[in-house]
C-alpha positions, 0 to 999 in steps of 0.5 A: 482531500477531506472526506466525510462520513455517510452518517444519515439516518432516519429518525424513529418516533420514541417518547421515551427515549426522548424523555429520558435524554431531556432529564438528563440535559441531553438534546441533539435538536429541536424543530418546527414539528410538521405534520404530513406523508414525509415523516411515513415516507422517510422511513418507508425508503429507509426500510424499503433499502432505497437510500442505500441504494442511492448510496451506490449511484455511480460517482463520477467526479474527480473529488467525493468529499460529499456523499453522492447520497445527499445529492441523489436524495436531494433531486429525489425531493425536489419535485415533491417540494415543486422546485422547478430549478436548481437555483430554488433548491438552496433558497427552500431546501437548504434554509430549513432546518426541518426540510433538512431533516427530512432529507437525511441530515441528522442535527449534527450534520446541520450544527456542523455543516460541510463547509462554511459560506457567506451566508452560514453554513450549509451541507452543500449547495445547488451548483455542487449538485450540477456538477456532481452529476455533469458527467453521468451517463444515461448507462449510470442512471439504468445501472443504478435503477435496475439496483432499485429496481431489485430492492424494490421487489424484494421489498413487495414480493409477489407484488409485481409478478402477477401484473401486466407492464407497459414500455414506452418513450418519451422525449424531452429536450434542453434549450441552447444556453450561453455555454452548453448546445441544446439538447434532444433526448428521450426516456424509455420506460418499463413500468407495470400497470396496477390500479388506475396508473403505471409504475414507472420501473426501469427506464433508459435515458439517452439521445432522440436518435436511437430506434425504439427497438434499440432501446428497448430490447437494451431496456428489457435485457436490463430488465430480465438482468434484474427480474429474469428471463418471463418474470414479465409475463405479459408486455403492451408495447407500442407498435413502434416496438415491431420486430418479429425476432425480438417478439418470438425471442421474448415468447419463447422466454416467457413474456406475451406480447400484445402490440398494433401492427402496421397498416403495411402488414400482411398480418393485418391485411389477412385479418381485414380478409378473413373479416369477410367472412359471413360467420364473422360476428363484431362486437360494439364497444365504446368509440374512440376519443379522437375528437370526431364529430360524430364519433365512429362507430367501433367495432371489434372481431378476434383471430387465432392461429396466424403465425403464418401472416407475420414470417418474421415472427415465429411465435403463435399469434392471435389477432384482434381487428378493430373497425372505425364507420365514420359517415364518409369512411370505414377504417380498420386497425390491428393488435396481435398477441403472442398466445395461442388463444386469446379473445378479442376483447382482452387484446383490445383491453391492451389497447387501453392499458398501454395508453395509461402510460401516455397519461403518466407522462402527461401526468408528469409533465402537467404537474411533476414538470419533468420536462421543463429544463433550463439550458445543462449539460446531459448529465444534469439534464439526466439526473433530473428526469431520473429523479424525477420518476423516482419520486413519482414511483416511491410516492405512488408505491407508498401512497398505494400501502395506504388503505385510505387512499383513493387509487384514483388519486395516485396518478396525480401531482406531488402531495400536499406539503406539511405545515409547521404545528404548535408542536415541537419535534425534539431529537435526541440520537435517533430518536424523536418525538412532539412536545409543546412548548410548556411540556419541554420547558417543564422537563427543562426547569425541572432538571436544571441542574443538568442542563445548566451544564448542558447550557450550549448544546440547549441553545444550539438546539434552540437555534435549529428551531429558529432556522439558523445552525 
C-alpha cells in the first residue's frame, strides 16, 4: 500500500526570503494573489495547534493512503466557500491552485498530486471524502472535539473561565435516498455565551431518540473530562434538561444551574403561593416576542431558599417568577438557579442568554446551511454537521481578535471570499510574498543565468498561476 507523508504546512509572509530564492533561480509556485481573512485565518489554526489536532481524528478506514488531515480541513472550508454539496467541493476547491493552498497543500503537493485522473491531477477528490468518514461514529467526532476543545483553551487561557456557557440540541435529518434510509438525528451543544453570540464548543451527534438528559449528562462528563469538574461555572439549560440528581451533582462540582421548571412542579406552584403574598413586589420588563396582539404585560418577582420545593434536587435553590397579563388571561412561568442568593433579574437575564444559542442554530441554518443534506449515510452526514460548527466557532474566535470587528456581526454568515488582485503571490519553501508582474520579471531577467538552468521548475511555477499543476 502506499502511503505518504503529512507534509502540510502553512506558509509565512517573508520578502526576503522570497527575493533571495528568485536570484538564485529557485521557485516552488507562483499564484493568483488574493487578498482576505484566509491568509490570517490559516495561520491563526496553525498557531492555535488546530491542524494538528484534525491530524489525530480518528481513522476508521480500511486504506490511509491519504492523510484523514486533507479531508478533515477539506470540510472545515467547505462552508466557508458556500459549497453546499460535496459534488461542488471538486468542481471549486480542487480546480484552484490558490484554494489549495489555503487548504494546506504546499506547491509540491499540487505539482505532484496523490494520483493521476482523467482530468489531471488532483489530491483527491469528493467521494474519497464520503468514504473517509462513512463509518465514523458520533463518539469519534466528541473524542476529537474535546481534543480541540483543549487546545483551544490553551490557546485563550483565561478566556473561557469567566463565562456563562449555554447547552442545547438541535435536530437535523437526512432524506431517503436510492441506497441509504433516511436519517433522524440531532447535535447537542455546550458553548459559551461572549458578546453578542455563543461559541459552539463541544458537541455530541447522535440518534433523535435519546432523552436530553442522556446526552447531556454524557456531553458535560466530556466536557469536565477536558476542562474539569466546576471549570464551568455557571450553565442555562433548557428545561428539557430537569433531573434534580444531576443538578445537585454538578453544584456540588461547582457549575450553577440556571433552567425553566415545569408547569407540573411543585417548586413552581410554591413560588405561584408565595407571590401572594401582600409584601411581594413585581417588577415590569420588557414583553415577550411571542407575536401577540397586544403583547402581555410581563412582570417578574425573585425567591430564595427553596430547596424544600424540589425533593429531588438537593442543592440551594433561588427562584425567579414570571407573570404574562393577556386581556382574557394571566400566565405564570418559572427558572431556579442552583445558589443561594440570586435576584430575580440575573436569573431572568438567563432566560435571554440561553436563547442566543436558539438564534446560532437559526444562524447556521439560514446562512451556514448545516442542515441541508442530501441522502449519506450517518457518518457522512456527521461529519458534515461537525465540520460545520467548526468552521463557525474558528472564524468566530479569529474574527473576535479583531479589534475592528463589529461584535454584532460575528453571529452571521461565512465571510466575504477574496478576489484575485494585480499582485502575484510567489513561493519559495515556506516562505511567500506579493509581487507585480514587472517586479518578478525584473529579478528574473536580471538573473537569467540561474534560472536558465532552473528553466523547468519556472515554467511549472507558471502553470500553477494558470491553474493547471
Amino acid at each position: 500500500m502506499v502511503t505518504h507523508q503529512q507534509t502540510w504546512q502553512i506558509f509565512v509572509e517573508n520578502r526576503e526570503a522570497v527575493v533571495a530564492a528568485l536570484k538564485e533561480g529557485k521557485c516552488d509556485g507562483i499564484l493568483p494573489a488574493a487578498r482576505g481573512f484566509l491568509d490570517a485565518f490559516a495561520e491563526f489554526i496553525l498557531d492555535a495547534q488546530v491542524l494538528a489536532v484534525l491530524a489525530e481524528f480518528p481513522d476508521r478506514r480500511a486504506r490511509r493512503s491519504i492523510p484523514i488531515f486533507f479531508f478533515c480541513n477539506t470540510l472545515v472550508y467547505r462552508p466557508l466557500f458556500r459549497l453546499l454539496r460535496l459534488t461542488h467541493i471538486g468542481q471549486v476547491l480542487f480546480r484552484s491552485p490558490y484554494v489549495l493552498r489555503q487548504l494546506g497543500f504546499n506547491a509540491r503537493q499540487i505539482q505532484e498530486g496523490f494520483y493521476q485522473t482523467e482530468g489531471g491531477q488532483r489530491p483527491f477528490d469528493e467521494e474519497a471524502i464520503a468514504e473517509c468518514f462513512a463509518r465514523s461514529k458520533g463518539e469519534d467526532f466528541l473524542e476529537n472535539q474535546k481534543a480541540m476543545l483543549r487546545c483551544l483553551v490553551s490557546y485563550f487561557p483565561g478566556q473561557f473561565r469567566e463565562g456563562v456557557w449555554v447547552m442545547d440540541s438541535v435536530h437535523f435529518n437526512t432524506p431517503r435516498g436510492n441506497r441509504v434510509p433516511a436519517g433522524d438525528y440531532k447535535v447537542c451543544v455546550l458553548g459559551i455565551l461572549q458578546d453578542t453570540t455563543v461559541w459552539p464548543m463541544l458537541w455530541l451527534l447522535g440518534d433523535a431518540d435519546p432523552h436530553e438528559t442522556v446526552v447531556g449528562k454524557k456531553l458535560m462528563a466530556a466536557a469536565e473530562e477536558v476542562l474539569g469538574p466546576g471549570f464551568i461555572r455557571h450553565l442555562l439549560l433548557d428545561r428539557g434538561y430537569i433531573d434534580g440528581p444531576w443538578l445537585t451533582e454538578l453544584w456540588q462540582k461547582g457549575t450553577e444551574v440556571t433552567i425553566g421548571v415545569r408547569e407540573n412542579m411543585l417548586v413552581l406552584e410554591e413560588m405561584c403561593n408565595l407571590a401572594k403574598l401582600p409584601d411581594t413586589v413585581w417588577e415590569e420588563v420588557p414583553p415577550p416576542k411571542n407575536h401577540e396582539n397586544p403583547p402581555p404585560r410581563r412582570e417578574i418577582t425573585g425567591f430564595s431558599d427553596l430547596s424544600g420545593e424540589w425533593s429531588e434536587c438537593q442543592a440551594p435553590l433561588s427562584g425567579c417568577l414570571i407573570r404574562d397579563t393577556y386581556p382574557d388571561r394571566v400566565v405564570y412561568q418559572g427558572m431556579v438557579m442552583t445558589a443561594k442568593e440570586a435576584d430575580a433579574h440575573s436569573i431572568y437575564n438567563g432566560r435571554g442568554e440561553r436563547w442566543t444559542l436558539e438564534e446560532v442554530y437559526m444562524t447556521m441554518t439560514r446562512y451556514w446551511r448545516f442542515d441541508d443534506l442530501p441522502p449519506c449515510r450517518q457518518g457522512v452526514a456527521f461529519a458534515w454537521v461537525h465540520f460545520t460548527f467548526l468552521a463557525f466557532t474558528l472564524i468566530g474566535l479569529y474574527r473576535q481578535e479583531d479589534e475592528d470587528e463589529e461584535l454584532i456581526t460575528l453571529n452571521a454568515g461565512p465571510p466575504p471570499l477574496p478576489m484575485p488582485e494585480y499582485e502575484l503571490a510567489v513561493y519559495a519553501g515556506p516562505y511567500f510574498t506579493l509581487l507585480l508582474p514587472s517586479e518578478l520579471m525584473q529579478i528574473v531577467l536580471t538573473h537569467m543565468d540561474a534560472w536558465k538552468a532552473n528553466q523547468e521548475q519556472l515554467i511549472m511555477a507558471l502553470r500553477l498561476c494558470e491553474g493547471r499543476t
